[in-house]
Backbone as CSV, one residue per row, in Angstrom:
resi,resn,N_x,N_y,N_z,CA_x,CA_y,CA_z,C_x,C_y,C_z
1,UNK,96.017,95.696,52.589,96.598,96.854,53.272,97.929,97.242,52.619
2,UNK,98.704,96.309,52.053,100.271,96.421,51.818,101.343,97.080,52.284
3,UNK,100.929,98.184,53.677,101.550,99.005,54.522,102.684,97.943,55.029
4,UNK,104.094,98.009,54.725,105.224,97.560,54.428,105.571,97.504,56.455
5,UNK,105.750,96.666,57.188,105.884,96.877,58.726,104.664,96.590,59.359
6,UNK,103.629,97.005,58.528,102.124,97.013,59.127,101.448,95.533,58.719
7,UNK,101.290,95.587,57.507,100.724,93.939,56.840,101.843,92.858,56.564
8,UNK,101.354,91.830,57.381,102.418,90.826,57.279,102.715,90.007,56.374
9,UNK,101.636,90.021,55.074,101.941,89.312,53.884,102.613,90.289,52.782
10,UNK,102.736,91.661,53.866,103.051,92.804,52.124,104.675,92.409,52.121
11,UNK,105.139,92.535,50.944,106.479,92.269,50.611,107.120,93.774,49.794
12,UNK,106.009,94.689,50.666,107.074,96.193,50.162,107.824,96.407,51.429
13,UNK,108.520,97.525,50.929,109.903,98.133,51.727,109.358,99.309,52.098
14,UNK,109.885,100.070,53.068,109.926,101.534,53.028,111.190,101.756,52.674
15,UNK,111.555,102.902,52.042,112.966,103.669,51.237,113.746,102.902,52.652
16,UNK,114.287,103.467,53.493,114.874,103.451,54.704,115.305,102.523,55.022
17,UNK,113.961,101.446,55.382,114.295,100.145,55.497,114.919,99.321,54.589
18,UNK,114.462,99.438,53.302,115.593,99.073,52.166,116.748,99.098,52.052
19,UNK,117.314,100.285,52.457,118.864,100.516,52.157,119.324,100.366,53.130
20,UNK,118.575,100.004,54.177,119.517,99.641,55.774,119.573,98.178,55.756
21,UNK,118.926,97.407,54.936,119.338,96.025,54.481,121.096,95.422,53.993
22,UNK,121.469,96.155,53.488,122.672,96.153,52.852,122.946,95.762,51.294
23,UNK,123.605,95.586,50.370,123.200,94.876,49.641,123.307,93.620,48.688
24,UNK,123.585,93.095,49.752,123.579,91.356,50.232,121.860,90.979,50.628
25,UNK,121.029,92.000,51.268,119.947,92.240,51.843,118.952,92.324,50.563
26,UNK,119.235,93.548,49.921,118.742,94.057,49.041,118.798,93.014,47.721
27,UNK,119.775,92.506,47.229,119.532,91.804,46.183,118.929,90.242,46.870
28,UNK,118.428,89.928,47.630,117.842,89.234,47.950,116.394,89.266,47.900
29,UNK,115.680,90.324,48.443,114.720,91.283,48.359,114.422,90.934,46.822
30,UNK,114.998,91.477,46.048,114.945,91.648,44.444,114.563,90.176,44.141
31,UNK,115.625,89.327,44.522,114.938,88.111,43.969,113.805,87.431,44.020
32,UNK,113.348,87.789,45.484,112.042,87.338,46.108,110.892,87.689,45.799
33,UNK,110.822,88.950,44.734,110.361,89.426,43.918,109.628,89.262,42.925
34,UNK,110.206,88.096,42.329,109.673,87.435,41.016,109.345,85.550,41.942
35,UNK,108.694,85.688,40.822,107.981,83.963,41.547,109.515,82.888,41.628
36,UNK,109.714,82.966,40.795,111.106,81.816,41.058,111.796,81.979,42.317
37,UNK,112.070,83.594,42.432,112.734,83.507,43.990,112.145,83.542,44.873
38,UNK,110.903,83.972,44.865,109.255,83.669,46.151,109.585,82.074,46.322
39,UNK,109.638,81.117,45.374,109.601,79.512,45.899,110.838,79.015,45.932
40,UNK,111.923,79.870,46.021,113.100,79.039,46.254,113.759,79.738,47.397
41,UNK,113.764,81.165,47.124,115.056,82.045,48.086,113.778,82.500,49.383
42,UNK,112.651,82.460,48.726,111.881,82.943,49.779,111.428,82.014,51.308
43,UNK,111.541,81.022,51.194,111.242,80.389,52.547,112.443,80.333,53.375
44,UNK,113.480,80.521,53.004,114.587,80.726,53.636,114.615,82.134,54.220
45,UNK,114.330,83.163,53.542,113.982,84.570,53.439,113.196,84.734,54.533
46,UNK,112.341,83.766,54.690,110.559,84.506,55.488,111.304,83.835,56.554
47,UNK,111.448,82.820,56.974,111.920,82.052,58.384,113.027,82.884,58.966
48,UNK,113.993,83.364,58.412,115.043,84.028,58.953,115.077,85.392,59.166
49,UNK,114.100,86.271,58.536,113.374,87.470,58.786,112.014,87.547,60.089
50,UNK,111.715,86.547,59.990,110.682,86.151,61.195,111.306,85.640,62.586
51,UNK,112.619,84.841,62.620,113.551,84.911,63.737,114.393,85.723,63.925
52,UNK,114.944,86.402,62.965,115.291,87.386,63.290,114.502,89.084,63.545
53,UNK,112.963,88.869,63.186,112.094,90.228,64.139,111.803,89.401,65.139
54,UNK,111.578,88.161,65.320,111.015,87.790,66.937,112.305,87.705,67.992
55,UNK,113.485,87.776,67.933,114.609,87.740,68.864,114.941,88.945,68.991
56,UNK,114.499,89.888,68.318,114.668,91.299,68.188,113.831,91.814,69.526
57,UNK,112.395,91.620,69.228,110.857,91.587,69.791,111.852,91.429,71.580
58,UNK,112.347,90.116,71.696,112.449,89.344,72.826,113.965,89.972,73.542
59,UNK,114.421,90.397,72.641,115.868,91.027,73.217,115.399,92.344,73.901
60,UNK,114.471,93.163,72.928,113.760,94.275,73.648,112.822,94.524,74.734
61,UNK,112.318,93.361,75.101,111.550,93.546,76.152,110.305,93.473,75.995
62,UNK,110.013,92.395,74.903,108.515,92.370,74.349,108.114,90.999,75.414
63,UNK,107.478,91.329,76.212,107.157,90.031,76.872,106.013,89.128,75.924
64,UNK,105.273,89.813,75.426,104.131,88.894,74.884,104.555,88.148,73.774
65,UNK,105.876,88.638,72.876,106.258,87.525,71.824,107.114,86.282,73.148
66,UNK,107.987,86.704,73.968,108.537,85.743,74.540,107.466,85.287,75.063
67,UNK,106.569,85.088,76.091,105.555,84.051,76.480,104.892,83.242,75.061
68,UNK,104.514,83.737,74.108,104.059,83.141,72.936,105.263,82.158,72.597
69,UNK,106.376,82.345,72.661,107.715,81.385,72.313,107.792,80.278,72.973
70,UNK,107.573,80.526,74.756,107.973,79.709,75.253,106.673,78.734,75.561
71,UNK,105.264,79.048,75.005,103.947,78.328,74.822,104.131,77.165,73.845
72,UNK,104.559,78.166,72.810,105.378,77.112,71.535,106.280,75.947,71.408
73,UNK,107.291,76.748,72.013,108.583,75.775,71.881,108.127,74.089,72.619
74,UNK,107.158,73.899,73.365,106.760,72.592,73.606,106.461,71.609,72.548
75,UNK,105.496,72.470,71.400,104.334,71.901,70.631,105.938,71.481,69.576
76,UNK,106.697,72.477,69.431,108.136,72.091,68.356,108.689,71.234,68.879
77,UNK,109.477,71.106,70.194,110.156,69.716,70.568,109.616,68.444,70.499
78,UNK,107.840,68.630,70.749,107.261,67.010,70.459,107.410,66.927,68.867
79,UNK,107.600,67.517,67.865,107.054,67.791,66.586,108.412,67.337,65.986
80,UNK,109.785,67.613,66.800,110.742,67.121,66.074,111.199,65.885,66.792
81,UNK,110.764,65.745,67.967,111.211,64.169,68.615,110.109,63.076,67.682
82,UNK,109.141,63.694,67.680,108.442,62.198,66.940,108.953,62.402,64.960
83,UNK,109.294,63.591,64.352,110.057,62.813,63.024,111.666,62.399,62.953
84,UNK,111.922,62.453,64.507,113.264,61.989,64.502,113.419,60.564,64.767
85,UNK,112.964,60.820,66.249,112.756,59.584,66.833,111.684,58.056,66.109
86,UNK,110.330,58.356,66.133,109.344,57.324,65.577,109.469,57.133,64.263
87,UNK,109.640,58.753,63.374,110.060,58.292,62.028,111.452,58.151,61.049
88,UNK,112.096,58.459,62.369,113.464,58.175,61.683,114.105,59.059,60.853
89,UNK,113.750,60.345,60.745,113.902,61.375,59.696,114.689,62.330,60.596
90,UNK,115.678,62.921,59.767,116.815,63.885,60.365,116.376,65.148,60.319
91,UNK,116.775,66.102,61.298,116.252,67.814,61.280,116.335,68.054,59.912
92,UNK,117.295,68.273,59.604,117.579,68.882,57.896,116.715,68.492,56.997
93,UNK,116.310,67.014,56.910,115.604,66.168,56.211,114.178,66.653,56.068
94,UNK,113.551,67.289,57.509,112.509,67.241,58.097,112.391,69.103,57.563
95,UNK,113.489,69.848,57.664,112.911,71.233,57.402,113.205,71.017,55.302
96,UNK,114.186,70.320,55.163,114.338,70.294,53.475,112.898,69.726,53.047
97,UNK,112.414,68.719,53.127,111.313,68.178,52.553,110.011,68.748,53.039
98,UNK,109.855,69.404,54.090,108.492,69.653,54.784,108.067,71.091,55.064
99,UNK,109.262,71.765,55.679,109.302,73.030,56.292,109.295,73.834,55.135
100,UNK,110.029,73.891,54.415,110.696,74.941,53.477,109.290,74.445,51.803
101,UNK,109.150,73.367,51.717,108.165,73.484,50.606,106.870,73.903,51.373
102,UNK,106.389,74.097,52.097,105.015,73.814,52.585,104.964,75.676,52.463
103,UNK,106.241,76.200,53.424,106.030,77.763,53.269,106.221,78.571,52.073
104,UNK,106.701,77.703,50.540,106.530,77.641,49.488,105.596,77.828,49.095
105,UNK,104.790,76.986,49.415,103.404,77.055,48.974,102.561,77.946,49.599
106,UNK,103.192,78.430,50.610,102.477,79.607,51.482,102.332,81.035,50.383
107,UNK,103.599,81.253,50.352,104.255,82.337,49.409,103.885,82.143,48.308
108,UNK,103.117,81.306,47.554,102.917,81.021,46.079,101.222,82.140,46.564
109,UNK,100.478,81.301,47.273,99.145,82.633,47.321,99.332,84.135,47.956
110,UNK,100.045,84.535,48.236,100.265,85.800,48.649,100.823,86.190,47.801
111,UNK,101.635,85.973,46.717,102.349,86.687,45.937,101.759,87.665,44.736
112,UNK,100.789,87.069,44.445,100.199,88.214,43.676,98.770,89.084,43.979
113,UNK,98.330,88.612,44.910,97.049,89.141,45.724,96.679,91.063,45.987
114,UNK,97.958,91.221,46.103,98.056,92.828,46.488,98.404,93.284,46.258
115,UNK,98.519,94.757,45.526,99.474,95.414,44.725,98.794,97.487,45.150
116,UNK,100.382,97.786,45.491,99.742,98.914,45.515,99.773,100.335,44.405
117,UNK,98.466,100.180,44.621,97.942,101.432,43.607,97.141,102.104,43.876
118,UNK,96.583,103.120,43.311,95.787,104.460,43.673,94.770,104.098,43.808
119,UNK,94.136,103.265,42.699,92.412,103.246,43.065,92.493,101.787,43.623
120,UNK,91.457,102.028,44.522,91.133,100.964,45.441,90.865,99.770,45.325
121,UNK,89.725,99.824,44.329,89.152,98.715,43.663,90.332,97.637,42.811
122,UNK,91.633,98.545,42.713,92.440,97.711,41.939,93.247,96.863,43.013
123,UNK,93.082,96.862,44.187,94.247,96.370,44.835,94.221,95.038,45.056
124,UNK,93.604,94.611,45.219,93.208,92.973,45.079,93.025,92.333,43.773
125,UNK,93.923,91.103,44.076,93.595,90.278,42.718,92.714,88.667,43.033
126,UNK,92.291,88.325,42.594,91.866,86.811,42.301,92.348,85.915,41.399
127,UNK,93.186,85.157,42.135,93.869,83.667,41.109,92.267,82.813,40.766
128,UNK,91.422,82.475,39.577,90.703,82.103,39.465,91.112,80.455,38.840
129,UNK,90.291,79.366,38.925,90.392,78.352,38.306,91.839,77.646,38.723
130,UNK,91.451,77.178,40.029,92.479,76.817,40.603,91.956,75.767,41.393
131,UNK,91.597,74.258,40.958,90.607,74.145,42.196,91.655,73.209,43.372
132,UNK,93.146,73.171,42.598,94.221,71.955,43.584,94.058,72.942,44.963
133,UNK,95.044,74.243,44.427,95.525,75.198,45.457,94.261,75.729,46.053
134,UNK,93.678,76.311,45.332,92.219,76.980,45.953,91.632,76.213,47.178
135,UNK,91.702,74.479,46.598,91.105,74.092,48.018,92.189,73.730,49.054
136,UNK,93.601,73.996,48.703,94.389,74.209,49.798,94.387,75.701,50.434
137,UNK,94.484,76.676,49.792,94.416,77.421,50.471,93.030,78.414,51.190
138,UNK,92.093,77.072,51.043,90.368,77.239,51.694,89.503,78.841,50.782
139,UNK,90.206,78.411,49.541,89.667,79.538,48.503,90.001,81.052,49.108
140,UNK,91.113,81.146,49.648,91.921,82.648,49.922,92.712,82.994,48.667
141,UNK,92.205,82.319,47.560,92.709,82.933,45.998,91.847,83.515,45.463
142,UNK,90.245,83.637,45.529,89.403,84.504,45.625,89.459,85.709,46.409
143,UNK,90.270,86.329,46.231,90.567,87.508,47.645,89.810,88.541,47.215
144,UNK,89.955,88.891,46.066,88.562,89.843,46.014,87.627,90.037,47.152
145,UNK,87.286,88.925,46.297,85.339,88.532,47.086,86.113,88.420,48.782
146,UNK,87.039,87.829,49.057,87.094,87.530,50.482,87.390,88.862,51.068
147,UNK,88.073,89.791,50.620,88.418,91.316,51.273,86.632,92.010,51.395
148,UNK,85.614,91.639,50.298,84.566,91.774,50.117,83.217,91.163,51.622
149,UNK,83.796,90.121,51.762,82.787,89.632,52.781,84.281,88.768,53.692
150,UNK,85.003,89.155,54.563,85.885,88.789,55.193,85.386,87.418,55.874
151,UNK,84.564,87.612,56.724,83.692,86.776,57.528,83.007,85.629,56.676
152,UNK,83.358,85.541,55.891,82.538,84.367,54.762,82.907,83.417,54.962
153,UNK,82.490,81.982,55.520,83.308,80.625,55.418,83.729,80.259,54.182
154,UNK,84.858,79.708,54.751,85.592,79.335,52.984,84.921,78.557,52.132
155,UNK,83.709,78.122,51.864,83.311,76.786,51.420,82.608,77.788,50.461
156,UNK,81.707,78.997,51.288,81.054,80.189,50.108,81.290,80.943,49.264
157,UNK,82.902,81.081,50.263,83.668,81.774,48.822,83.490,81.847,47.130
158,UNK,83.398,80.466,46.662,83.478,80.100,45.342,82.070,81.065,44.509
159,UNK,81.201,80.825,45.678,79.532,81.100,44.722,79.189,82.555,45.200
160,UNK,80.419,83.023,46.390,79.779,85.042,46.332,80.978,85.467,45.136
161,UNK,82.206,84.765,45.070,82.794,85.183,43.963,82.108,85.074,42.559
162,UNK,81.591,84.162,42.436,80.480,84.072,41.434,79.600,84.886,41.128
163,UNK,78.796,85.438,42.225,77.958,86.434,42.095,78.510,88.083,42.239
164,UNK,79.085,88.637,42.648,80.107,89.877,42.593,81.168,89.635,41.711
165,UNK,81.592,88.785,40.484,82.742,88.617,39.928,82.599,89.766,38.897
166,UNK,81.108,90.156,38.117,81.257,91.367,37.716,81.227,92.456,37.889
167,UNK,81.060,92.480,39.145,81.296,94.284,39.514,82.257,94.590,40.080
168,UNK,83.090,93.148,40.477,84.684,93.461,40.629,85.381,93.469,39.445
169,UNK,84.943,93.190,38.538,85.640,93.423,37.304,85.409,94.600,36.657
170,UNK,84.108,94.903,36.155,83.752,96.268,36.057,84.844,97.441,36.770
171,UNK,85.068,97.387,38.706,85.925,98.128,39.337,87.000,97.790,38.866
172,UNK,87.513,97.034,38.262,88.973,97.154,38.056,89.694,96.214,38.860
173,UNK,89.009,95.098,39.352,89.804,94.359,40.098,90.810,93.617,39.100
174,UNK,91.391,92.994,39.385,92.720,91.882,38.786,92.502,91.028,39.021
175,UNK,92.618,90.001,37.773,91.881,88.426,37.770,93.451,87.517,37.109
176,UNK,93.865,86.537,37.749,94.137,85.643,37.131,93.734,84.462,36.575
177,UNK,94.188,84.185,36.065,93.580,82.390,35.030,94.018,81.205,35.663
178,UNK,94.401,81.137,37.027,94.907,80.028,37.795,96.624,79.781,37.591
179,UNK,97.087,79.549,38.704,98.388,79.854,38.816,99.642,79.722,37.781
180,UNK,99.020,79.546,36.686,100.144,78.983,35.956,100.187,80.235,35.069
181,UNK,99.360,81.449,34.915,99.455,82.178,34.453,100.334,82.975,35.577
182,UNK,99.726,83.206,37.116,100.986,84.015,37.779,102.422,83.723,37.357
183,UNK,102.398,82.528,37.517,103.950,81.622,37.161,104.691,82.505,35.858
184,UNK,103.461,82.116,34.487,103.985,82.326,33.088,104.278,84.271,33.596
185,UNK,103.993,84.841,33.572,103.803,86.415,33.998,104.941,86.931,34.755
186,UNK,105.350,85.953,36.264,106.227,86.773,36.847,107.318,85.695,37.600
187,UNK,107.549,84.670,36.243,108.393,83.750,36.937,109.939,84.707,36.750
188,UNK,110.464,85.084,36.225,111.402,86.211,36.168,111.586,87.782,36.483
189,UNK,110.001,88.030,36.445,110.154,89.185,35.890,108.737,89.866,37.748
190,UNK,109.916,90.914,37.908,108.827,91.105,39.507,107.971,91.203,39.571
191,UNK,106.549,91.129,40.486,105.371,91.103,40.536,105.321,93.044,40.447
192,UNK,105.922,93.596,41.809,105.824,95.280,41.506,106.955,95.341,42.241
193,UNK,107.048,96.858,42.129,107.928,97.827,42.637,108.209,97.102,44.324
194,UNK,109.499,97.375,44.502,110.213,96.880,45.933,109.634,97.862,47.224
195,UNK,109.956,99.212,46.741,109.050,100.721,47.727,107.660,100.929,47.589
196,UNK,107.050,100.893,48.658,105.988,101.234,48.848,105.592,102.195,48.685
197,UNK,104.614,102.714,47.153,104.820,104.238,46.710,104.138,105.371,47.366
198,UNK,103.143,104.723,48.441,102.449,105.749,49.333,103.102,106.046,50.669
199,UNK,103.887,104.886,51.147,104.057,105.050,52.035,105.293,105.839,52.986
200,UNK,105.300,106.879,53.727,106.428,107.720,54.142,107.363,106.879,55.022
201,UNK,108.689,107.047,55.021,109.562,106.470,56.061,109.290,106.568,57.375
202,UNK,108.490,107.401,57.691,107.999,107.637,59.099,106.658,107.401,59.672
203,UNK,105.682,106.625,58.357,104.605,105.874,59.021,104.752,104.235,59.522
């Protein structure tokens, strides 16, 4: 979708929203951009953009994020009493080593998956030949094929990508060579444009 407000993995802007960031905001944005700052500046980025729209949500009068919070906040207090308490491990310890790499690795498959452009067929990519991450992320690096048959258990993924891999290629889909090519490609240098080029400030 990559509709910037609308899809929650898109990492475009609308004009508006951009420059109302500040730019302390904005060059942050920029960094998060390229893969190096997706796995370093970005889990800091996504957690503090996500508490700061859900206290937003809850300051306004969204009852359904606050009941969802306060469903939660149980399952988190047992979650940090037992690596404090049973395993002996400190908050900091517990979001430095666990929290912050794990949503690392979150941000490593979303980062190049979507890109917006005119023809359709191009908007999806597939990280191919991946089989560490692939089977961590239940083969959602095949996104092609998975935008293709949504409903597909992850286990089929591998063999409908197999069988549609050339007529998504033929369309123009975008293939990578397994992550080390995303890496080599856009460890500096941004995946795309920060503005969302279709999209109006007022959708």
């Amino acid at each position: 979708m990559t509709l910037a407000a609308v899809d929650p993995e898109s990492r475009y802007w609308r004009e508006d929203d951009l420059a109302a960031l500040g730019p302390a905001g904005r060059a942050m944005v920029r960094c998060e951009s390229t893969m190096l700052g997706r796995v370093t500046v970005g889990p800091v980025w996504a957690a503090l953009r996500f508490l700061w729209c859900e206290a937003r949500a809850i300051r306004n009068g969204d009852g359904d994020v606050a009941w969802a919070w306060l469903k939660a906040l149980p399952g988190v207090a047992a979650v940090l009493v037992w690596t404090t308490w049973a395993c002996g491990m400190s908050v900091p310890a517990y979001l430095a080593l666990f929290v912050l790499p794990g949503t690392a690795l979150m941000l490593i498959r979303s980062f190049a998956e979507h890109r917006a452009l005119p023809e359709v067929e191009r908007r999806t990519a597939s990280v191919e030949n991946a089989p560490v991450l692939g089977l961590l992320y239940l083969n959602n690096n095949l996104h092609a094929a998975h935008h293709l048959m949504p409903s597909l258990p992850w286990y089929r993924l591998p063999r409908f990508h197999g069988q549609c891999r050339a007529g998504l290629k033929d369309g123009g889909a975008i293939f990578y060579n397994g992550y080390a090519e995303v890496f080599r490609r856009f460890l500096l240098r941004p995946h795309d444009r920060l503005v969302h080029p279709f999209q109006t400030p007022a959708s």
